[in-house]
N, C-alpha and C positions, 0 to 999 in steps of 0.2 A: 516835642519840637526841638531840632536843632538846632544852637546858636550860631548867626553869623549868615542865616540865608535869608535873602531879599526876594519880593516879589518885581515881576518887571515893569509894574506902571505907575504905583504910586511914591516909591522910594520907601516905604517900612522893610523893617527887618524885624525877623522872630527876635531878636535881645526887645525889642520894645514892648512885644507882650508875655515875655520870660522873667523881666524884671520890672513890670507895670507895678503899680499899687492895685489893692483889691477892686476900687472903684471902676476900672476898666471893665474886671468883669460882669458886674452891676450891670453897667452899661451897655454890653456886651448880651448880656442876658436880656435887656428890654429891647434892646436890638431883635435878635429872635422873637421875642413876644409879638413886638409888634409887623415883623415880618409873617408870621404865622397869622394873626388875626386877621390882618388885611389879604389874605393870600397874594402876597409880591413879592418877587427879587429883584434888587438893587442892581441896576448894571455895572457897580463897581465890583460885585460879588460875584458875578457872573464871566467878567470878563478874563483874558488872560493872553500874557507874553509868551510868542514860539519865538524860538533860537533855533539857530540850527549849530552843532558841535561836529569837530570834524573828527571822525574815528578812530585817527591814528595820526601817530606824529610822522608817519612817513607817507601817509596818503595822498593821494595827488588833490588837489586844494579845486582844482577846476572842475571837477568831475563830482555833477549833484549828488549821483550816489555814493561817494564817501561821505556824509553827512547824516548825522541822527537828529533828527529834531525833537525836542522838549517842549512845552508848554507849561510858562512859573504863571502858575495862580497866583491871586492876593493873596499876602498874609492872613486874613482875617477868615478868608473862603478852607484857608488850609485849618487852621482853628477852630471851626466849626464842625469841618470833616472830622475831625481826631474826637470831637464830642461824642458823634453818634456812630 
């Protein structure tokens, strides 16, 4: 994980679970347990922020197809991915 990137709807940032105490992942861990046992996801873990970034610093601003769009997942969803 990289330090210093945010997801876009809760306000966490990767430093919070880079330099968390071990207990997090404890927590973390019974989180999936208990997501597995019950078979459900969380709509916090599901959801996610599109941006749109404009291509170039000389692009024309008005014109949608100069724009790439991303989508920031939650921190927590991105955390889980890099597990398995």
């Amino acid at each position: 994980m990289t330090c210093g990137k945010r997801d876009g709807c809760s306000g966490l940032m990767s430093d919070h679970v880079i330099i968390a105490c071990d207990d997090l992942f404890i927590h973390i861990s019974l989180l999936l347990t208990g997501l597995h046992v019950h078979g459900t996801m969380s709509d916090d873990l599901l959801g996610s922020t599109i941006i749109h970034i404009p291509k170039g610093k000389t692009a024309n601003r008005t014109v949608s197809s100069n724009y790439s769009t991303i989508a920031l997942s939650t921190i927590l969803a991105r955390y889980l991915i890099r597990l398995f």
